[in-house]
C-alpha positions as CSV (number, residue, x, y, z in Angstrom):
1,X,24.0,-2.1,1.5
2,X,25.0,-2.3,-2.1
3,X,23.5,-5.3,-4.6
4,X,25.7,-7.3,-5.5
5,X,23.4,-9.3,-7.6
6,X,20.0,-8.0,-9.2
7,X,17.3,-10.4,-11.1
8,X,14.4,-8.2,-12.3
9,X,11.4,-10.3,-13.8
10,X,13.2,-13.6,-15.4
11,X,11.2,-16.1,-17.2
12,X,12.4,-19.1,-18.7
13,X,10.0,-21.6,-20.8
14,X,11.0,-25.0,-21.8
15,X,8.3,-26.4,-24.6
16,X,5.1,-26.2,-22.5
17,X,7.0,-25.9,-19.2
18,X,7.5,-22.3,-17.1
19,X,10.5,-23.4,-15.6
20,X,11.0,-19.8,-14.2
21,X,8.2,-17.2,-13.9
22,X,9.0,-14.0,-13.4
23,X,11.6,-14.1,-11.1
24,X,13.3,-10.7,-9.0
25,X,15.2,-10.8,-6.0
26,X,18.5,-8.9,-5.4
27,X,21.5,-10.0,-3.0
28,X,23.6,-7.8,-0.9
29,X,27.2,-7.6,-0.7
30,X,28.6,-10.1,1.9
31,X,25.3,-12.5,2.8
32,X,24.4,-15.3,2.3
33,X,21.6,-15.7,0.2
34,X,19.3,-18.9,-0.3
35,X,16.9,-20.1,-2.8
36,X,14.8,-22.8,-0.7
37,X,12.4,-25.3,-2.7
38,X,11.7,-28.4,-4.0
39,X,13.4,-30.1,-6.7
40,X,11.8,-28.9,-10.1
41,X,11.2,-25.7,-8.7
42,X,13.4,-23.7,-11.1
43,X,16.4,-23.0,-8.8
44,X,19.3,-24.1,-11.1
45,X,17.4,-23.0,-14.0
46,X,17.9,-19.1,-12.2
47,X,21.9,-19.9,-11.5
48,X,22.0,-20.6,-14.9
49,X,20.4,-17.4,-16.1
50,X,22.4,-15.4,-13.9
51,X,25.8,-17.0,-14.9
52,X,25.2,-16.3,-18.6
53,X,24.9,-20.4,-19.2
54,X,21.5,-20.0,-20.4
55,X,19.6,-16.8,-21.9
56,X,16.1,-15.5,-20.2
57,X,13.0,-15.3,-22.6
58,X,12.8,-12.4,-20.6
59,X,13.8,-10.3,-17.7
60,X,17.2,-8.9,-17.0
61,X,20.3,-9.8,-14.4
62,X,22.9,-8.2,-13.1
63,X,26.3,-9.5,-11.8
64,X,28.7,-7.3,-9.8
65,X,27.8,-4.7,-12.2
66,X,27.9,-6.5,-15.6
67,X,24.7,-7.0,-17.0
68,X,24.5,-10.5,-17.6
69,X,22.3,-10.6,-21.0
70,X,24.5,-8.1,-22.3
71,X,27.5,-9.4,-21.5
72,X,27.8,-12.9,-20.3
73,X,31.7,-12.7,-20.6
74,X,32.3,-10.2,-18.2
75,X,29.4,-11.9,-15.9
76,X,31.2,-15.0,-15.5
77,X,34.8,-13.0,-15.1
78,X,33.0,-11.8,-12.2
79,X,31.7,-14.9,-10.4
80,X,32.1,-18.4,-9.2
81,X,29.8,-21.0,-10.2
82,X,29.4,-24.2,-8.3
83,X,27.3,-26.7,-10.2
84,X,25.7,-29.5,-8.5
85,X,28.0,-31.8,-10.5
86,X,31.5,-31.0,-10.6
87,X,32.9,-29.5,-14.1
88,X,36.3,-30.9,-12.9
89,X,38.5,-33.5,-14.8
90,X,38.8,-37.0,-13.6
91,X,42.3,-37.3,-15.3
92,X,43.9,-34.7,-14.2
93,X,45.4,-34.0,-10.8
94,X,44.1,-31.2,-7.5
95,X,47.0,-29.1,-8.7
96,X,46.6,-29.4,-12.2
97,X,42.8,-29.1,-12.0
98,X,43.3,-25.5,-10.4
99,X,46.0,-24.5,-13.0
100,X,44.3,-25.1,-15.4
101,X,40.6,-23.3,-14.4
102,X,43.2,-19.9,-13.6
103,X,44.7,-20.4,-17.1
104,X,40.6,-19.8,-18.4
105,X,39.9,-17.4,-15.7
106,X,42.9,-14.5,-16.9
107,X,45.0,-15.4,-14.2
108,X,48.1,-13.9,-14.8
109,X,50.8,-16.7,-15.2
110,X,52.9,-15.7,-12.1
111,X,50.0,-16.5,-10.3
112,X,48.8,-20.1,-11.6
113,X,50.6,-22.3,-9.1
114,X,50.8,-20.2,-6.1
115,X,47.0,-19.3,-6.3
116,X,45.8,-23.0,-6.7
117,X,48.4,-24.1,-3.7
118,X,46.9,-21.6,-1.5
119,X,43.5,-22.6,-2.2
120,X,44.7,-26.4,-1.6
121,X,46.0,-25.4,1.8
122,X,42.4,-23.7,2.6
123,X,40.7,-26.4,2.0
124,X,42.1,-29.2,3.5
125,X,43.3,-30.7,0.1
126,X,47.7,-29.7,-0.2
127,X,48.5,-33.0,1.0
128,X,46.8,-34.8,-2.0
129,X,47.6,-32.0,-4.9
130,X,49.1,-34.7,-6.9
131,X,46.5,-37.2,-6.7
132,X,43.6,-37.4,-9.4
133,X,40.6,-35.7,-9.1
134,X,38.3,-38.7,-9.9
135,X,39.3,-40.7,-6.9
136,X,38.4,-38.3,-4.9
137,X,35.5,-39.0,-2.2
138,X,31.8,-36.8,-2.6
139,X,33.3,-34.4,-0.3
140,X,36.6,-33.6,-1.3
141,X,35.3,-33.7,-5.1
142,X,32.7,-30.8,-3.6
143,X,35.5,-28.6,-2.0
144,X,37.9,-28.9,-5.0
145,X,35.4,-27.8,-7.3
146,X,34.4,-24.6,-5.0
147,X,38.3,-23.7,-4.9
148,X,38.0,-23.9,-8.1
149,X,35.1,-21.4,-8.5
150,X,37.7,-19.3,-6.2
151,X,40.7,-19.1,-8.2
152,X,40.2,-16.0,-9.9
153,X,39.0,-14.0,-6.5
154,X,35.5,-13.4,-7.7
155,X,33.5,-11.4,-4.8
156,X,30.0,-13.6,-5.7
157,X,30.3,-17.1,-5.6
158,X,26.9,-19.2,-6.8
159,X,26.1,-22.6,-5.4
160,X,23.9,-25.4,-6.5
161,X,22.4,-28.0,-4.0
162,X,26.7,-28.4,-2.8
163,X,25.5,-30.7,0.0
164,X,23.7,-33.4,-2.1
165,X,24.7,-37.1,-1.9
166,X,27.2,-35.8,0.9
167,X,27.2,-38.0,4.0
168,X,26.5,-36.0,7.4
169,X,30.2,-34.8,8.4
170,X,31.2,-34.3,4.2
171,X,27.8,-32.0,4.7
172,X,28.7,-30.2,8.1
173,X,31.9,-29.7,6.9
174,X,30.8,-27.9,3.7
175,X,28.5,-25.7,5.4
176,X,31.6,-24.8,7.7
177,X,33.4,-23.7,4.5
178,X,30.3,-21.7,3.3
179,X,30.1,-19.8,6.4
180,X,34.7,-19.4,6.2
181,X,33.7,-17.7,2.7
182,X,31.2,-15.0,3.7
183,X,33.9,-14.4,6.6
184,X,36.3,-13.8,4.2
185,X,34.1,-11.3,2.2
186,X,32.6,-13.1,-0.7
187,X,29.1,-13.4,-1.0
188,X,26.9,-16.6,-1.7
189,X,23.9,-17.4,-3.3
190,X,22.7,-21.3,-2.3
191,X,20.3,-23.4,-4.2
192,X,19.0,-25.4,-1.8
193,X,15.6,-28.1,-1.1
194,X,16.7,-28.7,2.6
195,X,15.2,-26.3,5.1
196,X,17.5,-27.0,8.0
197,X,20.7,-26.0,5.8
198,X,18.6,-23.0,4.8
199,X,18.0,-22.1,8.4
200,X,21.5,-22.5,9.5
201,X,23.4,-20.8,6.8
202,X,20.9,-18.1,5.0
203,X,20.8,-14.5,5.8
204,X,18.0,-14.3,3.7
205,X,15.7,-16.8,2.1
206,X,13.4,-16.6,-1.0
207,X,11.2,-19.1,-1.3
208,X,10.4,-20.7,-4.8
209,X,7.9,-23.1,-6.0
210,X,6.7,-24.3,-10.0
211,X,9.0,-21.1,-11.1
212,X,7.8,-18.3,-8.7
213,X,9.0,-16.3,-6.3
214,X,6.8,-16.5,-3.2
215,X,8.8,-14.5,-0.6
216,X,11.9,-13.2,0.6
217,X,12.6,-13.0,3.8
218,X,14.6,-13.7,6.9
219,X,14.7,-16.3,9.3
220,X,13.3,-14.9,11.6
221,X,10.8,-12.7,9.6
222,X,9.6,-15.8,8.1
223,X,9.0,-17.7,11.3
224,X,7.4,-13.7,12.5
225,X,4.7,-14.2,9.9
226,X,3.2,-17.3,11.3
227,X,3.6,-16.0,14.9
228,X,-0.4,-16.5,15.7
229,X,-0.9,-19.8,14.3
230,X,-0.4,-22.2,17.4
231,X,0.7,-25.9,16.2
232,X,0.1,-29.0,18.4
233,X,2.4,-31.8,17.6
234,X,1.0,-35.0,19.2
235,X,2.6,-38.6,19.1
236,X,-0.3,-41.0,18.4
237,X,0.0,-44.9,18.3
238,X,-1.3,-46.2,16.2
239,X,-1.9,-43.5,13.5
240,X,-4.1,-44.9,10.7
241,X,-5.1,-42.6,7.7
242,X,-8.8,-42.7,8.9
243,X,-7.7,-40.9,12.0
244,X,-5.9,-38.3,9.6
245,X,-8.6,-37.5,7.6
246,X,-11.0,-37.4,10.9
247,X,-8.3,-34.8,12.7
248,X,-7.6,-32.8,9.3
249,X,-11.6,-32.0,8.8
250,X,-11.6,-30.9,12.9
251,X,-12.8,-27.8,13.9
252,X,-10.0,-25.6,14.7
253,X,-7.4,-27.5,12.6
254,X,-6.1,-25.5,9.1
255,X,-3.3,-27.6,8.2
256,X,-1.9,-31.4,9.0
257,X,1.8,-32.8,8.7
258,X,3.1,-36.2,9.5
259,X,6.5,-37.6,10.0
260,X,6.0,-41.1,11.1
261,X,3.8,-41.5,13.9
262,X,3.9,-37.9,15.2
263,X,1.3,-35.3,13.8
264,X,1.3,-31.5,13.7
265,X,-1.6,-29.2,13.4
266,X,-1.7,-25.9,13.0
267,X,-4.5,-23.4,13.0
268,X,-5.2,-20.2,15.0
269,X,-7.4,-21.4,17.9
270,X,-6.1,-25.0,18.2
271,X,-5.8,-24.3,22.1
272,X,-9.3,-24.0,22.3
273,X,-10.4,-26.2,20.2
274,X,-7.8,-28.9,22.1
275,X,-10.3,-30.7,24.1
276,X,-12.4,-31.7,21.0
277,X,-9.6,-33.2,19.4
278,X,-8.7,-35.1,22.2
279,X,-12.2,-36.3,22.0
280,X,-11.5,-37.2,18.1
281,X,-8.6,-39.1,18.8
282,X,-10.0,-41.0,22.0
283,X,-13.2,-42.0,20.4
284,X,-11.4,-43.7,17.7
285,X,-9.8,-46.2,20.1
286,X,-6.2,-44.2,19.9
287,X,-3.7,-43.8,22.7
288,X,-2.0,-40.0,22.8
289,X,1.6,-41.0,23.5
290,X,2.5,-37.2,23.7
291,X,1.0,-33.7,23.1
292,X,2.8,-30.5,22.9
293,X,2.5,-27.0,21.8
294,X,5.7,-26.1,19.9
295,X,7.3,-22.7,19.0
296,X,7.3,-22.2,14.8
297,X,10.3,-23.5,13.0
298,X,11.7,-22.3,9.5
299,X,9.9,-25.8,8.2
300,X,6.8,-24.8,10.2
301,X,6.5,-21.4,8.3
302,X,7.1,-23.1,5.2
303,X,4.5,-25.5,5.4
304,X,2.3,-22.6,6.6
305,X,3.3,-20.1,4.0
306,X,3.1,-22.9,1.2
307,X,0.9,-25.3,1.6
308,X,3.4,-27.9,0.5
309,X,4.0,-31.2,3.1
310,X,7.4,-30.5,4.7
311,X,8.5,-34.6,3.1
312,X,8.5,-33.0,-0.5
313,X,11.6,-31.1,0.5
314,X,13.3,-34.0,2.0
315,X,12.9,-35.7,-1.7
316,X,16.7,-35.7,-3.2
317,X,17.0,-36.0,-7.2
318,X,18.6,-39.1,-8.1
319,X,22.2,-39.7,-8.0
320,X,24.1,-40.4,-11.1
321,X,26.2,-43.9,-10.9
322,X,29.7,-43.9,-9.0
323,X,32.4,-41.7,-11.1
324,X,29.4,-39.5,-12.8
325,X,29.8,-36.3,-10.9
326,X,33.4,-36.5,-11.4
């Protein structure tokens, strides 16, 4: 299958920070393609390299073709960019917002107003066309700013973090009209620090922490890779951190995550080590509510194939004040 977009060793340095460290991955025509990691990890910093916003110290891109160093013109011609804050007007109206992003795009003129009502009707947004972008809720704001990455029919269409600060049905919705886009043959590369969205929407997944690329896989070949480590999850009341530190130095245990008062282990022989650790936990006066061996998830293999706690991905950046993403 045909690249669609190609980043070959990009590095960005801002003052004594490698935002981006040598950075390749390529995405195929028609998938959906996620960068997954925490916030600060140099996701928008890429998008911005490969949309010609801002120049690499080094490394090359390509966009549909157009080389993006060489000509960051025809790049952008070639793509939609959704930034995580709309690049919308507040003033003016749905309609006039789309007009006006076809009249910078080439459009041809003819086109201007049908264009921008189609992409209304598509997304659930003809019936307000004449009402101003800036009282729009989070969600509508989101789904007028992708139709307006749309309007000139680019076949790549970038997104950054689009489901921040979205409440849950804004959010589902979204990912809904992500999934309608590849259908409809346009190809998507997501910034994302949420693992679940990753897992339902990605094809593929690179995986990117302090700047570098640590794998690319998919789904399922990331959850393949930790196949023989066995994790326990056990609920535990109560669950002090002297209990934490006594199960994390157990024999048999290689890793340790908590949500709450649930713990998961994982290491290769936890099975056999399990009587031991019930031991641990007994001995220290604790009652096991629950204790289960669970299949890997895509947050399992992360924690496994990063080291990072699962909670620093559930960390959003702060929100700007009401009417600054407008």
């Amino acid at each position: 299958m045909t690249a669609i977009v190609e980043a070959r060793h990009l590095q960005k340095t801002y003052g004594k920070i490698r935002a981006v460290d040598d950075v390749s991955f390529e995405i195929k025509e028609g998938e959906i393609f996620g960068l997954l990691g925490p916030n600060g990890a140099g996701k928008t910093t890429t998008i911005r390299m490969l949309s010609g916003l801002t120049d690499p110290d080094k490394g090359e891109a390509r966009v549909d073709g157009c080389d993006v160093v060489q000509d960051p013109v025809g790049a952008k011609q070639r793509l939609g960019v959704v930034p995580e804050s709309s690049n919308l007007y507040g003033e003016l109206t749905a309609l006039e917002n789309l007009i006006y992003m076809a009249q910078l795009y080439g459009v041809s003129k003819a086109q201007w107003k049908p264009r921008s009502e189609e992409l209304l009707k598509r997304f659930g947004l003809y019936e307000r066309k004449d009402s101003r972008f800036q009282g729009f809720s989070r969600g509508m704001k989101r789904r007028l700013t992708i139709a307006a990455a749309l309007v000139h029919q680019p076949r790549i269409v970038f997104l950054d973090e689009p489901t921040t600060g979205l409440d849950i049905m804004s959010a589902r919705g979204l990912r809904k009209t992500i999934r309608e886009l590849q259908q409809s043959s346009v190809s998507v590369l997501l910034t994302t620090h949420l693992i679940q969205e990753a897992e339902d929407l990605c094809d593929r997944i690179a995986v990117i922490v302090k700047g570098k690329i640590l794998l690319v896989d998919t789904v399922a070949g990331m959850k393949q890779r930790v196949k023989e480590t066995e994790i326990l999850e056990l609920e535990l009341e109560p669950l002090s951190e002297t209990l934490m530190n006594v199960l994390k130095a157990a024999e048999g245990v290689e890793q340790m995550t908590r949500s709450d008062s649930r713990l998961k282990l994982y290491g290769k022989t936890l099975m056999k080590k399990l009587p031991g650790i019930i031991r641990l936990i007994e001995s220290n006066h604790v009652d096991i509510a629950a204790i289960r061996s669970v299949n890997p998830t895509l947050e399992d293999a992360f924690v496994k194939l990063t080291s990072l706690e699962a909670d620093i991905m559930k960390i959003d950046k702060p929100q700007k004040p009401p009417g600054g993403d407008a």
